[in-house]
C-alpha positions, 0 to 999 in steps of 0.5 A: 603941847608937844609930843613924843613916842617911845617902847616902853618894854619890860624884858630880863626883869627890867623896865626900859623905854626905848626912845627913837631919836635923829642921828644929830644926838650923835653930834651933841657935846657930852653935856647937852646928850646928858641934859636931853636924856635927863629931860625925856626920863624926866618926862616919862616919870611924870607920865608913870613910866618906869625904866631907863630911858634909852635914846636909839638911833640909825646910823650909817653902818646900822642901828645904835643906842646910848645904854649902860653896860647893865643893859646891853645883854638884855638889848642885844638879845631881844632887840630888832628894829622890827621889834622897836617899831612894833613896840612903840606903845606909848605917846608922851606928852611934853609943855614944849620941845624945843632946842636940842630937844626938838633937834633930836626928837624931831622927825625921826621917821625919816631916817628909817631904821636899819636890820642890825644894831650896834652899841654905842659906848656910854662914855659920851653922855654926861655924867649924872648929876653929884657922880664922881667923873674923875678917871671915868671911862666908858663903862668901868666899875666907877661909872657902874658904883657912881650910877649906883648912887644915883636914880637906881641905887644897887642894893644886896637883898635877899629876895623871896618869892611866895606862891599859893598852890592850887589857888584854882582848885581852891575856888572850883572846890569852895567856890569864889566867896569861899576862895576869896576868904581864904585867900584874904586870910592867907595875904593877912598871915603873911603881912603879920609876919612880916610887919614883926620881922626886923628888916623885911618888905613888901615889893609887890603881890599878885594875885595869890603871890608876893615878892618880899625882900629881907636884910639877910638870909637867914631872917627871909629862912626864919620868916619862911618856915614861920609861915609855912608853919602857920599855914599848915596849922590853917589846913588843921582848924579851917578844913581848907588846904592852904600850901605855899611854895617858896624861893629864896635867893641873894644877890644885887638888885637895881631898886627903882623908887618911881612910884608907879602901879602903886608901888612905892619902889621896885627891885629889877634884875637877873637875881630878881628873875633867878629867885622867881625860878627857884620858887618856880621848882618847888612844890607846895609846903616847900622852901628852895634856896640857893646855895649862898643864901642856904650856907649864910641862913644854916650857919646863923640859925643854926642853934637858935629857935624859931617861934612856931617851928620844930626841928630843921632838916636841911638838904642840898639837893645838888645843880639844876638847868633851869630854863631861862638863866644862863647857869646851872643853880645849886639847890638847897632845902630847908624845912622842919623834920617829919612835916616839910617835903624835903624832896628833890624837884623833879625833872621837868620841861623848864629845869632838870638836874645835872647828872654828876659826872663820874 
């Protein structure tokens, strides 16, 4: 039994395994590159670890990695070799290594690693396997759809982002067996609703949040003031405050179908983080939307009635700096007339409004 050591990280929403490997990974054909990494991400599936498997290397004029385009901000930003070393967290066990295997993954340690890194361009691996090569150079749109229908497949989603208020003051109040009935409660709402909603599911919980995912805007806007709808109708007949605050954003997604920490896939990404941020901004009975997803949703509700929900107001609460995306994000509001908050988030420590220039 042999093994292998790799970093096995999570940062910008997405998971990666950093695997230091011998410079001789530059001198395989295209082919044999190819076949390796699909070997050692082969290998850390089966060892539950999710992510894109990413070879790095020292070469003479620095530190250099075999990565797709979609990576190399996420790389270049958070990646030293002083971080790689202190990263390394995860022992793979593999039946045999051996041939360009053994060849790469041998005894890395001795060629050091050096204080700055470069990238190298993935047009030298070999295409997955059933991807179209034809006029595939470097990291060109082809190369980007032809991954797509590989192992992680781009999809447009509309992400949702829940968080239960004050959850801490709930069990300092009620205590824990109180808190944790309510907290049951709460999570059976939400899966009701969403079990009879068309094309929404369930990506992840944690603890009193949950990560959801719907076919359009306008069902994940529906399901939202349906739930809020019904929380509020637990604060009238349990005598227990029940608040949510939610965050709805579009746009493509990476979705991962290993199977790991009880998943059974998983959606990473800058759009997954931006939804996170836009939940972040709001208070409880609460439903933030960025712009595109607030335009689609009023548009196609507009009209319609939604089970359990009165009169809509629907407010554009103009351009805010939050911490940790790179634009400013244009903030919109729904929620029913006369009940809902229908308040601009206030200026904090990780987001604030942009002033309109006169």
């Amino acid at each position: 039994m042999a093994k292998f050591s790799v970093a096995h990280i999570r940062s910008g929403g997405v998971d990666l395994i950093l695997f230091p490997v011998s410079p001789e990974i530059a001198t395989l054909s295209p082919a044999d590159q190819g076949a390796v990494l699909r070997q050692v991400q082969s290998l850390c599936r089966s060892a539950g670890l999710a992510g894109e498997a990413i070879p790095v290397w020292q070469a003479p004029n620095g530190m250099k990695f075999f990565a797709h385009e979609r990576f190399h901000q996420i790389l270049r930003g958070h990646m030293t070799p002083e971080f790689l070393k202190a990263n390394i967290n995860k022992d793979i066990n593999a039946p045999q290594i051996t041939g360009n295997m053994a060849r790469i993954l041998g005894d890395v340690a001795s060629h050091g690693l050096s204080a700055s890194m470069q990238v190298h361009t993935p047009s030298a691996l070999a295409p997955a396997a059933g991807s179209n090569t034809a006029g595939d150079q470097g990291n060109a749109l082809p190369s980007i759809f032809g991954r797509a229908r590989g192992d992680y497949p781009i999809r447009v989603v509309t992400l949702l982002f829940t968080d239960l208020v004050g959850s801490t003051k709930l069990k300092q109040t009620h205590g824990d067996t109180r808190a944790l009935e309510v907290l049951n409660l709460h999570h059976a709402l939400v899966r009701k609703l969403l079990a009879a909603s068309a094309t929404g599911e369930e990506v992840s919980t944690s603890g009193d949040s949950f990560f959801l995912v719907f076919g359009t805007p306008s069902e994940a806007a529906a399901f939202a003031l349906q739930l809020q709808a019904n929380l509020r109708d637990v604060d009238q007949t349990d005598g227990v405050r029940v608040q949510d605050r939610i965050g709805i954003h579009c746009g493509e997604v990476y979705a991962d179908a290993a199977k790991v920490a009880g998943k059974t896939f998983d959606f990473n990404g800058i759009n997954v983080d931006t939804a996170a941020r836009v939940m972040s901004l709001a208070a409880g009975d609460q439903i933030l939307m960025t712009r595109f997803a607030f335009d689609n949703a009023h548009l196609t509700l507009k009209g319609h009635e939604i089970p359990d929900v009165g009169h809509l107001t629907w407010r554009h609460h103009g351009l805010y700096e939050v911490k940790g995306v790179a634009d400013p994000i244009d903030i919109c509001e729904v929620g029913e007339t006369g009940r809902a908050s229908l308040k601009a988030p206030p200026d904090a420590e990780k987001a604030h409004r942009v002033q309109p220039k006169h």
